[in-house]
N, C-alpha and C positions, 0 to 999 in steps of 0.2 A: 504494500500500500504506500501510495507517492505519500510524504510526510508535507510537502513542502506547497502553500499558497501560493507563490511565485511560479511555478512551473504549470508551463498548458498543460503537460502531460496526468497533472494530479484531477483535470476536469475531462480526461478523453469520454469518460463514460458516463455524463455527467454531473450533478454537485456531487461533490464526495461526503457524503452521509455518515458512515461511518468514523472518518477522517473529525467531522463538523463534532460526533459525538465522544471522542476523545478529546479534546479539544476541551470540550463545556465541562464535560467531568476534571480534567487532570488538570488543565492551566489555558482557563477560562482567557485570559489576557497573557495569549504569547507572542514571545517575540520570533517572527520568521525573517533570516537571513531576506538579503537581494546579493544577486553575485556582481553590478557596477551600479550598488547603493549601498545608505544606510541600515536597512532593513527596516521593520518596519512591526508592529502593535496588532495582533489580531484578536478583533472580538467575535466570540461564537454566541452569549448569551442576551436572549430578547433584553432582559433589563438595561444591561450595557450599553446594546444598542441601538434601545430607544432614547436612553439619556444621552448620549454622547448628540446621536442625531437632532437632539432639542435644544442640545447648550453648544449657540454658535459662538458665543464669549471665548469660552474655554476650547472648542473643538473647530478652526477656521476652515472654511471650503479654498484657501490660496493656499498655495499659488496653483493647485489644481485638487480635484476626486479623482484622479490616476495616481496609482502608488509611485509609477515610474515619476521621479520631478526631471519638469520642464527640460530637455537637452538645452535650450534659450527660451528668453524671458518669453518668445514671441507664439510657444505653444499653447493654446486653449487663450490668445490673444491677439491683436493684431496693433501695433501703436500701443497706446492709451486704451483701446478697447479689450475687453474681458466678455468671455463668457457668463454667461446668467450663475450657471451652476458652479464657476471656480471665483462668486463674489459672496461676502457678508453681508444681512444687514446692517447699518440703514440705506446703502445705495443699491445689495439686493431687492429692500421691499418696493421700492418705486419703480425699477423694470417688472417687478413681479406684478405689482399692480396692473400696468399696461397691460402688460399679455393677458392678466388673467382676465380684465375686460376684453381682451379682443380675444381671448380665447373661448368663454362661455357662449358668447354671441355665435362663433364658428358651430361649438358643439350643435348649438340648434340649428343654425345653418344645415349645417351635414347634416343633420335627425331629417330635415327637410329636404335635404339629400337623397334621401330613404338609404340608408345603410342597409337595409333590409335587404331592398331591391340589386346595390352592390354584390351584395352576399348570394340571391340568388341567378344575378350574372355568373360571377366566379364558379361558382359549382353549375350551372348550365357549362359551362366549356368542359370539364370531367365527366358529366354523372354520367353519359351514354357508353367511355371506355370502357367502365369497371376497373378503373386502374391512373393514378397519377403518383405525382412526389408532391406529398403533402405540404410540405415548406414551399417550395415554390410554385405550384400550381394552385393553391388556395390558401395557405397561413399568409404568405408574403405579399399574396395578391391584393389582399384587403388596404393594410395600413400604404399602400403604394397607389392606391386608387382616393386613399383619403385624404393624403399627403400632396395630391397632384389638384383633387377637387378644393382643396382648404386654399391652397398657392395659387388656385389657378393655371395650371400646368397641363400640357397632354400628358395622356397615361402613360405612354410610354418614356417620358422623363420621369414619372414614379418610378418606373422600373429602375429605370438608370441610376437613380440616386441612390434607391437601396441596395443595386449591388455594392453601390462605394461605400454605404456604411457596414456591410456584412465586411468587407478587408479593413477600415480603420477600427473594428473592434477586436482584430483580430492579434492573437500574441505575436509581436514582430518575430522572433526566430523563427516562428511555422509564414513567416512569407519571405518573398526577394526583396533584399535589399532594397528598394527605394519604394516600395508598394504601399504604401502607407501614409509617406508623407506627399507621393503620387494623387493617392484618392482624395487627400484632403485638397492638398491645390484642385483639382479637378473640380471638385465641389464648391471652394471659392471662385472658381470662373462659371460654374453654373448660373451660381450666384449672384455674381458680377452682372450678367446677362439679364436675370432677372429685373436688378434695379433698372437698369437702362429701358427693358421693356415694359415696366410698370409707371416709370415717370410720360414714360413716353405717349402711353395707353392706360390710365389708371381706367381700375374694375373692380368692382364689388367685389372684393377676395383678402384674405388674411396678407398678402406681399404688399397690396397696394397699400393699404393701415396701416402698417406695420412703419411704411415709408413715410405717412403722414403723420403718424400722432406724435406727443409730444412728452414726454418726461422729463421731469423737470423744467419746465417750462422752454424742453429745445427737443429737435425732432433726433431719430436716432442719426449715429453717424455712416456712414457706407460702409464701413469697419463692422461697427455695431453689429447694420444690418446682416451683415456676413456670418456671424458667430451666432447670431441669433435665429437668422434660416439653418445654418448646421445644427443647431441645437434641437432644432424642431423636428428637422429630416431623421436627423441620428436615434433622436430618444423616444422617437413614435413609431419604430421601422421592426428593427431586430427585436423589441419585446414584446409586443402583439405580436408579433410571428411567430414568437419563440414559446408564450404561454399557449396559444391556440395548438401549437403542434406538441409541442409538451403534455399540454392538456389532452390532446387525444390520444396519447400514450398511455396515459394514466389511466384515463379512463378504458382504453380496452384491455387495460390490464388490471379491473376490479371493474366485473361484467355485473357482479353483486350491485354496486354502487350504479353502475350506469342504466341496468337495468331501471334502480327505482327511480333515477331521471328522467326516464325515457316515457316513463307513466303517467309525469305531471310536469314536462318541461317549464311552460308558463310558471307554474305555483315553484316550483323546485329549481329556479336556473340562479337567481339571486344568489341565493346561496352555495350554491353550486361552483358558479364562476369565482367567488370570495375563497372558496376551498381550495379549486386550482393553482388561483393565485398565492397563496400558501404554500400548496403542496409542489409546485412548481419555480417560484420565483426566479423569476428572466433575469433581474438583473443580481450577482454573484455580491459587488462589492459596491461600499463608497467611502475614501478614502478623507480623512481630516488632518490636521497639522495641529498639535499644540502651541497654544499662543501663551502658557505659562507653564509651569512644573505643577501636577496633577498626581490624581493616584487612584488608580480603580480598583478594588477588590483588596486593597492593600498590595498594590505594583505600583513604584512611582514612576511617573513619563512624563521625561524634560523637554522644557520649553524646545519647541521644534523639531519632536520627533511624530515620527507618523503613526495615525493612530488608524487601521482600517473595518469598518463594521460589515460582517458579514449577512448578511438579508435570510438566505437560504437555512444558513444556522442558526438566527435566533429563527426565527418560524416552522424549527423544529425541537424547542426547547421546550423538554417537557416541565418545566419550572412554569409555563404559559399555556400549553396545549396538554392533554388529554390523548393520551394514545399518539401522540402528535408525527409518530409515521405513518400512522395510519391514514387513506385516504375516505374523510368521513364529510359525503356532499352534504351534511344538511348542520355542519356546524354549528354551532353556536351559542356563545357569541365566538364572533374569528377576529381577534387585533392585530390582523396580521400586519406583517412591514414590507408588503411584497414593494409598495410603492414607496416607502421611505416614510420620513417623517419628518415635523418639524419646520422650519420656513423653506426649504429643498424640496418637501414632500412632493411627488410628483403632479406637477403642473396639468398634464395632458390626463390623469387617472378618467376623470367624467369619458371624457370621450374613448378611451380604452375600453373601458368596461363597456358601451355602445358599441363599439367593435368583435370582440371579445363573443358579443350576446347575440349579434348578427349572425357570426358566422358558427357558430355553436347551433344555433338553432336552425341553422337552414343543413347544415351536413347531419345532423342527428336526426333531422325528420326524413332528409331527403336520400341521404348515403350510408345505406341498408347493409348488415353486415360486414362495416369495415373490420378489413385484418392486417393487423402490421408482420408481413411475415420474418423479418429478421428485426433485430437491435438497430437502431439508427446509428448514422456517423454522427458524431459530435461535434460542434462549432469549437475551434482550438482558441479557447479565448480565455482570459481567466477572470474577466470582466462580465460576459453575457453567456449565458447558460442559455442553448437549443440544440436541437437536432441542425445539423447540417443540410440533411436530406432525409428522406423519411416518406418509401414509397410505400401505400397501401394496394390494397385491394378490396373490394366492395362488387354489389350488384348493380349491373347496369342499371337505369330508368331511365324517362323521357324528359326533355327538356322543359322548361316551363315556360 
């Protein structure tokens, strides 16, 4: 068993559970090596990890939530500009604000969208095979069509953009040398494009907004807007795709469970999807920085060492859950942290779980008999936990 947080290899098959559950017993707050770092703080248990994630004082989101720090100043930044997720408040709450007003307005947008309707496009293109790859023929297909409808974008640049965040979330050693910092440029000139095309033709859509409103009483910078479209692209893409295909793992591997789903979808999906999200959790880690000399569990951790909380493992802390490897759809209550917590807590979660409920209920009602017949490849990341690929098999039907 890989002992070691740093290495893809400890997520090829993926969270390591076992690993998470030695961990919470023996040294709850350990310290794991990096081989061209300092090493770095890891927490396995929900308490830990919901206090660190709430006290931004003591726990800083700079100079990134990558354990890897910055190679230069200029990563998860460009000039002056920062990323949403690698600032504190008080200058986090005010871009927070912004979006979160232009983000709730989108969710209904999209609802008006009919996400439903998405979801039964996407499986209309499968259901007559009997056979697709789940991750990319319908988990990935989703958050790519909602990412393109929210920007304003053809689909086929959804497409595009999520393969470039499935390679920047990926462990640089499992890619070629320059692939990474490749995608990101690529996606700053997306980006780049976009401005030019939205000043040029403003549209009812979240890019053109985005360009126009104002925080603090000044509109964003072109910087700004850059990290701020990546941030969107990146953190709506690989985790809807990865709980949805995750999720379908789970679930045809406790037929018990999916059965009773299957009986009262409507009444039983709430809860359901809350459990997934638990039992699944897409995103692995998020990394903080001490901004003084601290001590958890009686561990002291000096000012500027890295402290990282593990999602996957407190939301299998049996200190918080009941059976808690157990896959039990009807939970409850569920506090899980699939989305984080605290002023970070995930911005996009409303619109996820819309996603999420979409496509959950249109392949459960429509894609009869899925069988996963071998173990999925793994996403080599140590960051985002999913199946790579993940082909099923099911019975034909007719389109709708």
């Amino acid at each position: 068993m890989h002992h070691d947080l740093y290495d893809a290899a400890t997520f090829a098959a993926g969270q390591p559970h076992d690993l998470y559950r030695r961990l919470r017993e023996e040294t709850p707050v350990h310290w794991n090596h990096e081989p061209n770092g300092p090493g770095f703080w890891a927490l396995t248990r929900y308490d830990d990890v919901f206090a660190v994630d709430h006290d931004f004082q003591a726990y800083s989101s700079a100079p990134t939530i990558m354990i890897d720090d910055p190679l230069n100043a200029n990563e998860g930044a460009i000039g002056e500009a920062k990323m949403m997720l690698m600032i504190d408040p008080p200058q986090h709450t005010a871009f927070r604000k912004l979006i979160r007003a232009e983000f709730t307005k989108p969710a209904a947008a999209v609802k008006g969208l009919r996400l439903n309707e998405l979801a039964r496009q996407i499986v209309n293109t499968v259901i007559e095979r009997g056979e697709c790859d789940f991750v990319a023929d319908v988990a990935g297909e989703m958050p790519s069509y909602v990412i393109a409808e929210l920007m304003g974008l053809p689909l086929d640049d959804g497409r595009e953009l999520y393969k470039l965040t499935e390679i920047i979330h990926s462990s640089p050693e499992t890619m070629a040398p320059r692939a990474i910092p490749d995608a990101v440029n690529n996606m700053f000139g997306y980006a780049a494009a976009v401005i030019a095309e939205k000043r040029a033709r403003p549209a009812d859509d979240l890019a053109t907004r985005l360009l126009t409103v104002e925080v603090g009483g000044r509109r964003l910078t072109d910087p700004e807007f850059l990290l701020f479209f990546m941030l969107l692209v990146d953190a709506g893409g690989d985790t809807t795709r990865n709980l949805l295909s995750g999720g379908l793992l789970a679930l045809t591997r406790h037929p018990e469970q999916l059965a009773q789903l299957m009986a009262d979808i409507p009444g039983r999906l709430n809860a359901a999807r809350e459990e997934l999200l638990r039992f699944v959790s897409p995103v692995i880690y998020m990394r903080r920085t001490a901004t003084r000399d601290v001590e958890i569990r009686g561990t002291a951790i000096k000012q500027g060492e890295k402290v990282v909380m593990y999602f996957g493992a407190a939301n299998r802390d049996p200190a918080q859950f009941d059976d808690p490897d157990g896959l039990n759809l009807a939970r409850n209550p569920n506090p899980h942290v699939a989305f984080g917590g605290g002023p970070h807590v995930c911005l996009g979660q409303h619109l996820a779980r819309l996603e999420i409920d979409a496509v959950l209920t249109e392949v459960l009602t429509r894609m009869k008999g899925v069988v996963i017949p071998h173990e999925p490849e793994w996403l080599a990341s140590t960051f985002i936990s999913g199946p790579k690929s993940m082909p099923v098999t099911f019975t034909p039907a007719r389109r709708l």
